[in-house]
C-alpha positions as CSV (number, residue, x, y, z in Angstrom):
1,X,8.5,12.5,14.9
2,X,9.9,16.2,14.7
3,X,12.7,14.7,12.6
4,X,10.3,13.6,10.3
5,X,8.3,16.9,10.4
6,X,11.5,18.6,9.8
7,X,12.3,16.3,6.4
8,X,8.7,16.8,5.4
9,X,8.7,20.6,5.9
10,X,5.5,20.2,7.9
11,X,4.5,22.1,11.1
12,X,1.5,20.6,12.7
13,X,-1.2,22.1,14.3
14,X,-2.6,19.3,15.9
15,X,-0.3,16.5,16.7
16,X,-2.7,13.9,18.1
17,X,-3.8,13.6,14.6
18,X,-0.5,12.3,13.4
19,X,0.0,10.5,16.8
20,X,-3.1,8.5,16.0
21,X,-2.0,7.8,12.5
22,X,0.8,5.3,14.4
23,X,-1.4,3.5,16.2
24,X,-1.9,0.2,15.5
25,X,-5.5,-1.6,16.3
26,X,-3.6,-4.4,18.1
27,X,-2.2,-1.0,20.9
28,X,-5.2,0.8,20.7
29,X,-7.2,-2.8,22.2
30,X,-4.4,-3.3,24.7
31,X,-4.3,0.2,25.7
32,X,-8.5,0.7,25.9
33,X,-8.1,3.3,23.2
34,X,-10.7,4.3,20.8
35,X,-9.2,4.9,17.8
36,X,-6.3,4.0,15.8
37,X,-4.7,4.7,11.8
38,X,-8.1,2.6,10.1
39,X,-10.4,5.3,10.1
40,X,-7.5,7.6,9.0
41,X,-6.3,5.1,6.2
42,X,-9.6,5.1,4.2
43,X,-9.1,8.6,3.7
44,X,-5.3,8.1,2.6
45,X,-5.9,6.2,0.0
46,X,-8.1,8.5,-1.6
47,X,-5.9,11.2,-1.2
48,X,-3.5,9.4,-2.8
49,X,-5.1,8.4,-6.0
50,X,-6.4,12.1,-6.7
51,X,-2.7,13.6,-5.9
52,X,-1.0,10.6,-7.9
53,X,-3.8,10.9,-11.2
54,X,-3.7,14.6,-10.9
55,X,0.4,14.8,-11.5
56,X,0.0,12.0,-14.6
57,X,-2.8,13.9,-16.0
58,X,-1.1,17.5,-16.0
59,X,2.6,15.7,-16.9
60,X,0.5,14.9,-20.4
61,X,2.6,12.8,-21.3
62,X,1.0,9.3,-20.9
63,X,-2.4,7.8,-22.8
64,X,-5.0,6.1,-20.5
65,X,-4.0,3.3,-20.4
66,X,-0.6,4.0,-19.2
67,X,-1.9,6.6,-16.8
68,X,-3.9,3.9,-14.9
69,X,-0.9,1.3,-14.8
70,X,1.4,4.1,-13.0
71,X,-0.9,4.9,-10.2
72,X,-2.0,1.6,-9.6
73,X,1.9,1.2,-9.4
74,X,2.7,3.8,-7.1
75,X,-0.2,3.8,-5.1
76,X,0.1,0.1,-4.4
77,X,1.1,-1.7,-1.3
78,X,5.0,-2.3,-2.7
79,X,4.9,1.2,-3.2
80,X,3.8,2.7,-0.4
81,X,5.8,0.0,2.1
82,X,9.0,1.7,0.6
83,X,7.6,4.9,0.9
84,X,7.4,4.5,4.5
85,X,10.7,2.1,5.0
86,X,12.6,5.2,3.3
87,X,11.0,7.5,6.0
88,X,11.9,5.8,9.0
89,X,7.9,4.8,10.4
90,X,9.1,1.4,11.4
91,X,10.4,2.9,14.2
92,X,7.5,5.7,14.8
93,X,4.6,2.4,14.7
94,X,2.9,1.8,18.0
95,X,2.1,-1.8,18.3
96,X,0.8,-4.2,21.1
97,X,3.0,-7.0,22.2
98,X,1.4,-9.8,20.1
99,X,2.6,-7.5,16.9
100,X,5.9,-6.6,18.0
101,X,6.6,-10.1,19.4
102,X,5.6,-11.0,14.9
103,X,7.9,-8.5,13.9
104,X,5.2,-5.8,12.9
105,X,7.1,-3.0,12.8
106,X,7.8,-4.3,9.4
107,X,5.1,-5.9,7.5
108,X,4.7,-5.1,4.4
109,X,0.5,-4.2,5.0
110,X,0.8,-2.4,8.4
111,X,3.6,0.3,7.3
112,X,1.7,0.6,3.8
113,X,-1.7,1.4,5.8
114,X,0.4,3.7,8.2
115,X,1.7,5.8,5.7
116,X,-1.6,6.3,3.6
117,X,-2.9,7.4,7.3
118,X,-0.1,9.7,7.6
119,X,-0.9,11.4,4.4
120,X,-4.9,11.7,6.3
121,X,-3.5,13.3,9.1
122,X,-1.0,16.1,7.6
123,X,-4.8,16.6,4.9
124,X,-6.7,17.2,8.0
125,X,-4.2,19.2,9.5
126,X,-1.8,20.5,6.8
127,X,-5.0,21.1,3.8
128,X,-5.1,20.0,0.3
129,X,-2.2,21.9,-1.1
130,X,0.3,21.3,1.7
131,X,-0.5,17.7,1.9
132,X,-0.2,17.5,-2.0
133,X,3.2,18.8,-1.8
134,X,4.0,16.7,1.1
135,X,2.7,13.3,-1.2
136,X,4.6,14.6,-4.1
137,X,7.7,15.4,-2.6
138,X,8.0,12.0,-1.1
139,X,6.7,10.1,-4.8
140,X,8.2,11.8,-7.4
141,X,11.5,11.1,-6.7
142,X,10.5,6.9,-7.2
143,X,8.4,8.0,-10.3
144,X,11.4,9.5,-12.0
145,X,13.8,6.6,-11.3
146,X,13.5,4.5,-13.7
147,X,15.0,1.5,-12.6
148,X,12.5,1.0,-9.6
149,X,10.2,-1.9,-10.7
150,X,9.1,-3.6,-7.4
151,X,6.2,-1.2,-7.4
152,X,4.6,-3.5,-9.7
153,X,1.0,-3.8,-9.4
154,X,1.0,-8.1,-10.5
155,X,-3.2,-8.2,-10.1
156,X,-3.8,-5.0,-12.5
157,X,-1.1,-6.7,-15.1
158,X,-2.6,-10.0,-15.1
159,X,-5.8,-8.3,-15.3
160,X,-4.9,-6.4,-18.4
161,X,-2.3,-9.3,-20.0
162,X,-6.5,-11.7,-19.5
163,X,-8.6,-9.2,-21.1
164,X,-6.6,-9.3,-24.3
165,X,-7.1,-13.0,-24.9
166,X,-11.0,-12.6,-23.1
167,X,-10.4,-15.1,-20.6
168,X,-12.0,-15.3,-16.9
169,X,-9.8,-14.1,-14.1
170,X,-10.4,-14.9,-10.1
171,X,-8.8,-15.5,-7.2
172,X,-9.5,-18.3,-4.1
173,X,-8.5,-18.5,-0.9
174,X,-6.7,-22.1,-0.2
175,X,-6.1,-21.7,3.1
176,X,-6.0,-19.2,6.3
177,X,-4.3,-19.6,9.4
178,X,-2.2,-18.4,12.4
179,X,-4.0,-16.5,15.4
180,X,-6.2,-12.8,14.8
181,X,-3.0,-10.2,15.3
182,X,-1.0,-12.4,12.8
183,X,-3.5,-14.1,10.3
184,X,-1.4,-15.9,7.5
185,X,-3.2,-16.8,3.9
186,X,-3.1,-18.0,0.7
187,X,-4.4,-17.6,-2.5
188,X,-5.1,-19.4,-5.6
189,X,-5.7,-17.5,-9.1
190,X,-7.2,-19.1,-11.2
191,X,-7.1,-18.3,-16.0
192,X,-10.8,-19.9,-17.2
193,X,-10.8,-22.1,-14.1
194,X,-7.4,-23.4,-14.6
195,X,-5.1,-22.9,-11.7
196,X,-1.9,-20.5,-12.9
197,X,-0.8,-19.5,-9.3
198,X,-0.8,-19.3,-5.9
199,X,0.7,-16.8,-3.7
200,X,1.1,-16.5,0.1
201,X,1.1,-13.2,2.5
202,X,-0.6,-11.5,6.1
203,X,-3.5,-10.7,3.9
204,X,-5.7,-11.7,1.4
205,X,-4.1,-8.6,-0.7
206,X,-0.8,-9.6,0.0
207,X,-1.4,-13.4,-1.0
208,X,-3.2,-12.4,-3.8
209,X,-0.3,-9.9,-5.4
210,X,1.6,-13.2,-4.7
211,X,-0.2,-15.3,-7.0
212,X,-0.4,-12.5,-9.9
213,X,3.3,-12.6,-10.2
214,X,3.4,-16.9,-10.2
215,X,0.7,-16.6,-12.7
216,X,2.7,-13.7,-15.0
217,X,5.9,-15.8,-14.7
218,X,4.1,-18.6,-15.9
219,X,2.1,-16.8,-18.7
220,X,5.5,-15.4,-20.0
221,X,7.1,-19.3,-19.9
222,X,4.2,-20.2,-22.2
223,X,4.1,-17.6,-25.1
């Protein structure tokens, strides 16, 4: 971890925090420990949205509309998966054996939950201003590259690409399987009641981000 302290230009105060902020619920119940990242991911993804709107809105150079289409984008599972690929937490995760048996060290969800509790821990540690510098340094760099479109946000376009044409949007669950540590679904989205997708994933997010893209590749086959 003092590698990734030393990248980040962070010096922490109280390590336990970012400790904690690794620690899957799956090692925490094998271990009898209290607490693991969740508590510390709810606050994340806050953060996250305020520091991510906050740069768009003083950039001024996006509308609305545009504005809400980038965070979603770069506040999104994709998003922040790569975020914490790039900075190595696959091999900082603490996981019980049932997750690292799955390969858990890289799912998509758990490394995208990690890092928004990351982000928690240097808040609570680091305060507002370091921690927005922290966020920023590691986002911008993706938000000024151009050619990085697997951030996409499928739900929020097939939301908008529905609204224009006034038609009813939902999502189903088909099917869920596999044992608690490594739950397996998938998800059915449905245009006016009409079947356009489904989409499969380790949760109902995941499957459901799935099914967008089906449903926007086959919205784009019939214009």
């Amino acid at each position: 971890m003092e590698e990734l302290f030393k990248k980040l230009n962070i010096k922490p105060k109280n390590i336990e925090l970012y400790k904690q902020a690794f620690i899957h619920t799956s090692y925490a119940y094998e271990n009898n420990l209290d607490y693991s990242y969740e508590t510390l991911e709810f606050l994340g993804d806050a953060f996250l949205e305020l520091v991510i709107s906050d740069y768009l809105y003083r950039e001024n150079k996006f509308h609305e509309g545009e504005m809400t289409k980038l965070r979603a984008s770069y506040v999104c599972e994709n998003a922040l998966f790569e975020y914490a690929t790039d900075l190595g937490f696959s091999e900082l995760v603490m996981l019980g054996k049932g997750e690292i048996n799955t390969g858990g060290s890289h799912k998509k969800a758990i490394l995208a939950d990690i890092f928004e509790a990351f982000i928690a821990a240097a808040y609570l540690d680091q305060g507002f201003e370091k921690t927005k510098e922290v966020a920023l340094k590691i986002i911008i760099p993706y938000i000024e590259n151009e050619d990085v479109l697997f951030f996409s946000d499928y739900k929020s376009e097939l939301q908008e690409a529905v609204q224009d044409v006034q038609k009813e949007l939902t999502y189903e669950l088909i099917n869920e399987s596999g044992p608690a540590h490594n739950k397996h679904f998938e998800m059915a989205v449905k245009i006016d009641n009409i079947v356009y997708g489904t989409g499969e994933g380790h949760t109902k997010k995941e499957a459901e981000q799935e099914a967008a893209k089906s449903a926007l590749k086959k919205l784009v086959k019939n214009k």
